[in-house]
C-alpha positions in Angstrom: -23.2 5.0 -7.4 -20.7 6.5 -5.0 -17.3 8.4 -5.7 -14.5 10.4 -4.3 -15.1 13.9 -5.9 -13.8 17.1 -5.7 -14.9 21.0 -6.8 -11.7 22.7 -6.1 -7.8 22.7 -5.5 -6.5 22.4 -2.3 -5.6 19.5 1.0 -7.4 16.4 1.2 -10.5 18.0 2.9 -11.7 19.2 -0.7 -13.0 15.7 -1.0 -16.3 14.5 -0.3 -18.4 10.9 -1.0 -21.1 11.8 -3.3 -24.2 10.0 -5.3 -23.1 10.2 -8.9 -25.1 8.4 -12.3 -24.3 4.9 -12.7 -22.4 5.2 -16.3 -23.8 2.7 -18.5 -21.4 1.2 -21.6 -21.3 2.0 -25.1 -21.2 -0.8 -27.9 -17.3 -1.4 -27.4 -17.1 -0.3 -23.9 -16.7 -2.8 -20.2 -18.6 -1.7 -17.4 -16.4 -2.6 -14.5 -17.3 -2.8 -10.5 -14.2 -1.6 -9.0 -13.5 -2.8 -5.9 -9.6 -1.5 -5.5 -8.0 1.4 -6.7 -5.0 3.3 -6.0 -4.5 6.6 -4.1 -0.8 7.6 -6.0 1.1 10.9 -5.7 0.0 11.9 -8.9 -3.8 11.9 -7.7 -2.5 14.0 -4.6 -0.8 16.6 -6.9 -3.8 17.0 -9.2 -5.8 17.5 -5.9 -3.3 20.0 -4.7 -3.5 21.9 -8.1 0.1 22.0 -7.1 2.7 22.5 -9.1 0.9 25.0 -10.9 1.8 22.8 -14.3 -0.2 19.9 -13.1 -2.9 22.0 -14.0 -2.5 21.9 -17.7 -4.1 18.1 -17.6 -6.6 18.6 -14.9 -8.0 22.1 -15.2 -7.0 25.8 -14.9 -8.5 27.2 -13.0 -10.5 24.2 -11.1 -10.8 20.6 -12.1 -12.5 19.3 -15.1 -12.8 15.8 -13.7 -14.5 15.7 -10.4 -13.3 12.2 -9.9 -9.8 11.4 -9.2 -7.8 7.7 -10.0 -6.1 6.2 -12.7 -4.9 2.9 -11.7 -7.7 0.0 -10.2 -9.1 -3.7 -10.4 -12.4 -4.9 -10.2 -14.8 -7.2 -11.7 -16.9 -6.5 -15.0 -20.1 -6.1 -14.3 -21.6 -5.6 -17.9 -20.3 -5.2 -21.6 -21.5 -3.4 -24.6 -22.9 -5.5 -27.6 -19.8 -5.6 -29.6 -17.2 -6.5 -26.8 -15.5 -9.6 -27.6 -12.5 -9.7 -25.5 -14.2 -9.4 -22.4 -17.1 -11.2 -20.3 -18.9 -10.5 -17.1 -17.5 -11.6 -14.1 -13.7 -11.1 -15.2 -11.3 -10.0 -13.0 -9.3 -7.3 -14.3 -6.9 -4.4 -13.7 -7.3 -1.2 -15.3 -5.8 2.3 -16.0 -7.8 4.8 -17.0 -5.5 7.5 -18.1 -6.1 11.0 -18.0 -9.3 10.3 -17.8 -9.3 9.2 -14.2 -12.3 8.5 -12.9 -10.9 5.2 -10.8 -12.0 6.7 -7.2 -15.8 5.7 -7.7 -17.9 2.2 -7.5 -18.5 1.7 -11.2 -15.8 2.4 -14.3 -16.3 2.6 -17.9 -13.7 1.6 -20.5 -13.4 0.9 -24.0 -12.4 -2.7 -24.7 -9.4 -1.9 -26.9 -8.2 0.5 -23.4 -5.5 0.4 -21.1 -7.6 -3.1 -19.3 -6.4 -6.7 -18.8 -7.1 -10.0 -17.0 -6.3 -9.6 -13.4 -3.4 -11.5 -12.3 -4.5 -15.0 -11.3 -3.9 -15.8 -7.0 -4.6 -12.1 -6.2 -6.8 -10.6 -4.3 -8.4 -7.2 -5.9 -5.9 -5.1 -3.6 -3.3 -7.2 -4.4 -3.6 -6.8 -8.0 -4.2 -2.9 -7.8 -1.2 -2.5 -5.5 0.9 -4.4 -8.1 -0.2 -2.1 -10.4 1.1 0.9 -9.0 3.6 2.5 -10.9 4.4 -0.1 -13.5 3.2 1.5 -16.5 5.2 5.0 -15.9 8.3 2.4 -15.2 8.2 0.3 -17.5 8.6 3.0 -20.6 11.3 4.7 -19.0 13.2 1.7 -18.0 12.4 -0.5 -21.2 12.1 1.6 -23.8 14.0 5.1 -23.2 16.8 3.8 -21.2 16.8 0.3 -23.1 18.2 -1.4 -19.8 19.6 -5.1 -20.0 21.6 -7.5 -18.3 24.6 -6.7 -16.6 24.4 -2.8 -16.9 23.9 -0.8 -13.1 20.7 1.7 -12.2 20.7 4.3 -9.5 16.5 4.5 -8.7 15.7 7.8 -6.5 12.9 7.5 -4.7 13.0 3.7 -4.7 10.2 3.2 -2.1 7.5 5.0 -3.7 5.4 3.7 -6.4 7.0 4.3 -9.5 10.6 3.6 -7.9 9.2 0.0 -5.9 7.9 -1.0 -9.3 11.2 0.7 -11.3 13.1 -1.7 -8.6 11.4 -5.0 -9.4 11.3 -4.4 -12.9 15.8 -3.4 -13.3 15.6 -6.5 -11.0 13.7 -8.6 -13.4 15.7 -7.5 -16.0 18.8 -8.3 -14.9 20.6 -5.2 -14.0 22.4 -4.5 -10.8 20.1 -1.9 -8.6 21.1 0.8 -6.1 18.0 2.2 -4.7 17.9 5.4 -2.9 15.4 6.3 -0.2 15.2 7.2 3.9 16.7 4.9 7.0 13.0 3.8 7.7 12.3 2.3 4.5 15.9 0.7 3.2 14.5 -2.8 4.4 11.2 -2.5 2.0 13.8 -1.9 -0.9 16.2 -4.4 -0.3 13.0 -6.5 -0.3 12.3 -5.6 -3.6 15.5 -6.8 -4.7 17.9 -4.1 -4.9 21.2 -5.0 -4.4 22.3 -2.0 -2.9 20.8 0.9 -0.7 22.0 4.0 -0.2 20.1 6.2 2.8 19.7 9.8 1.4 19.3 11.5 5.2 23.0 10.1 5.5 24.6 9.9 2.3 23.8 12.4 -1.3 24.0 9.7 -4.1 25.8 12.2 -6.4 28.7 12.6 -4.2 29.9 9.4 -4.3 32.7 7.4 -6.3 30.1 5.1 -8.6 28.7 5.0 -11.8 25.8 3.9 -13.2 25.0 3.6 -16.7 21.1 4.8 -15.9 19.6 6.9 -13.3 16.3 7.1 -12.9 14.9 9.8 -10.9 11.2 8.2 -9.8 10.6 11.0 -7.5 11.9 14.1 -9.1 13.8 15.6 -6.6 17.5 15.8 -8.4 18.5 17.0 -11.3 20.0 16.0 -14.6 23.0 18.8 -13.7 23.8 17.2 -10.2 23.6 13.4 -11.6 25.7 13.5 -14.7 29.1 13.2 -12.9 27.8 9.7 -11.5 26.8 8.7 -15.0 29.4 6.4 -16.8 29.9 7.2 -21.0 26.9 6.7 -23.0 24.3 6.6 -19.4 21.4 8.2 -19.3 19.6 10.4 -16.5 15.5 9.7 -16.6 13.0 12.1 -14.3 9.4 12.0 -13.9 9.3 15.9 -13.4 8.8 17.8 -16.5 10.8 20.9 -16.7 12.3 23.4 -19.7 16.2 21.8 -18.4 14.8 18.1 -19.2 12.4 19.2 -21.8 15.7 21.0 -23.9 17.8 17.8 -23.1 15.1 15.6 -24.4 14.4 17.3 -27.3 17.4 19.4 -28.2 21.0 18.6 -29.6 22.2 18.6 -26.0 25.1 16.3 -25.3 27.3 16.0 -22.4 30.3 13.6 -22.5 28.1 11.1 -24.2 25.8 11.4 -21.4 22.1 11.9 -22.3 18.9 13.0 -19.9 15.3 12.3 -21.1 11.7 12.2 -19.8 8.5 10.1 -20.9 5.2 11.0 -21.1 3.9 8.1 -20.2 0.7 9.3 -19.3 0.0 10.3 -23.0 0.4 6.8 -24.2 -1.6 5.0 -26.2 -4.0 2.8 -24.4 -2.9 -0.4 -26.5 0.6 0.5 -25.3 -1.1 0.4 -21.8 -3.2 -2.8 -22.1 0.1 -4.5 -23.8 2.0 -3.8 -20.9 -0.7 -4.4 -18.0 -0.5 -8.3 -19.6 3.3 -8.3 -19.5 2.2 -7.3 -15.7 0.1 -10.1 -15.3 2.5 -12.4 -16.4 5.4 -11.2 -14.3 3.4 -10.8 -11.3 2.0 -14.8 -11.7 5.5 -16.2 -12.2 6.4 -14.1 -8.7 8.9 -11.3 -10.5 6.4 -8.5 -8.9 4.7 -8.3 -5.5 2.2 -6.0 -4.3 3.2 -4.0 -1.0 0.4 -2.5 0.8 0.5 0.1 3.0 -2.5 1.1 3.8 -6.3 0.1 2.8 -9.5 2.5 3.2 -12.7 2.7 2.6 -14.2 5.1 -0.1 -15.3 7.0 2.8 -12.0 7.7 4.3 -10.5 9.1 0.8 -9.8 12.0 2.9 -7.3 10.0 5.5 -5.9 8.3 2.7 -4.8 11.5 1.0 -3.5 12.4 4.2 -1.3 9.3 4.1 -0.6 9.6 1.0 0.8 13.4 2.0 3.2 12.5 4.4 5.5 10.6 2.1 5.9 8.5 4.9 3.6 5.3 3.5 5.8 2.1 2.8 3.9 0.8 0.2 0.5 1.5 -1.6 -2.4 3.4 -0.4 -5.7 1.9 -1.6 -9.2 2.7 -1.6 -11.8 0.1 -1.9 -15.6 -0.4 -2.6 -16.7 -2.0 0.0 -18.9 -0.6 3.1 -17.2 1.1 6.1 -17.2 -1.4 8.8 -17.1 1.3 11.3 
């Protein structure tokens, strides 16, 4: 089969196509065809090598998986002979973890993984793209910050993935939702539902007179220091970016006015935790509380411009890859 694969750090050029084995499934394991997966800023970071800490899941001093991509859909092509949930020619979505491994034609999973039905009326981008994000939002948002009804979120970085999917999901839950992101890309929030933007190139969230009783930094660019005087009694400041501040805040006795920061490794999850909440997925994106917003679609061969896109921070929606011959 064919995947995206990679021998060392560095820009999207380290990627080439190449002709790997065809994995074959274990007793309790799906063989699925994938035919859409996602290109996210966490696959361009563990390409970069950059930060330096990124390295600690992918490799020192090189990679240890060759094959980037976490999130995908696809079609199951074969099952093991103990598989029970599962039958070929499902249609599912997928997260591999830190496996990866997503960026290629075929993917192997256990049954029991992070893999549900696909969401019924979607296409296979569709139901990738609607992917994107969820399952690093939803833990922060549902079970660290324990958001409900009524209370207000501040999401930074509201137009990438984890802060489009952070967006729909406050929405869903009823809060009230500032998201934060540049002029060119305050109509895709408000599309998601927000109820307010705020347009960092003219405005610094922290500097203003509200208060929100959660902020969740989805693209790690603040701090918990900066954010605290915008976070009412009792509010919490999330981040996706690890660091020793938010690691002592999490973890230590630190308390400021009530106010609490925190970070999830939601990564490290169990995949049962994973599956669970891909079906939750599936159900909100059927009754029409999530929608998918593309950017961008390539072909396996054109990893390398999708990188690119994906390196700009410019794409208003998600960058896919799919399966499926160049037409060029």
């Amino acid at each position: 089969m064919q995947a995206i694969v990679y021998d060392e750090y560095g820009p999207p050029g380290v990627l080439r196509v190449a002709e790997v084995a065809d994995p074959v499934p274990g007793d309790r394991e799906v063989l699925v065809r994938a035919h859409a997966a996602v290109v996210s800023a966490a696959d361009a970071t563990f390409r970069a090598g950059r930060p330096l800490f990124s390295r600690l899941f992918t490799g020192l001093r090189g990679p240890k998986t060759k094959t980037l991509g976490c999130d995908f859909s696809g079609e199951v092509a074969a099952i093991g002979p103990d598989v029970t949930r599962f039958a070929v020619g499902d249609r599912v979505i997928a997260d591999t973890g830190t496996a990866l491994g997503a960026h290629a034609e075929y993917v192997c999973l256990p049954e029991d993984g992070a893999l549900a039905l696909a969401p019924a009326g979607f296409s296979h981008a569709e139901a990738a793209a609607v992917c994107d994000g969820l399952l690093t939002a939803l833990p922060f948002l549902r079970d660290e910050a324990a958001l409900r009804e009524g209370q207000e979120i501040l999401v930074n970085g509201a137009s990438g993935g984890v802060g489009k999917a952070a967006v729909q999901l406050a929405t869903y839950f009823g809060a009230r939702v500032t998201g934060v992101c540049s002029t060119s890309k305050i109509d895709l929030v408000l599309s998601l539902g927000a109820d307010e933007v705020i347009d960092y190139t003219a405005q610094d969230f922290t500097r203003t007179s509200r208060t929100y009783d959660v902020v969740f930094d989805a693209a790690g660019k603040s701090s918990f220091s900066r954010c605290k005087r915008v976070l009412k009694p009792g509010g919490i400041y999330l981040t996706t970016v690890p660091s020793p501040g938010i690691l002592f805040r999490t973890f230590g006795p630190w308390r400021s006015s009530g106010r609490r920061a925190a970070i999830a490794f939601t990564g490290l999850r169990p995949a049962s935790d994973k599956a669970e909440d891909l079906r939750f997925l599936t159900e909100l994106a059927e009754a029409g509380h999530l929608k998918p917003f593309i950017d961008a679609v390539h072909p396996l061969s054109r990893a390398v411009e999708a990188h690119h896109r994906v390196d700009t921070g410019d794409k208003k929606g998600t960058v896919l890859l799919t399966m499926e011959q160049d037409p060029a």
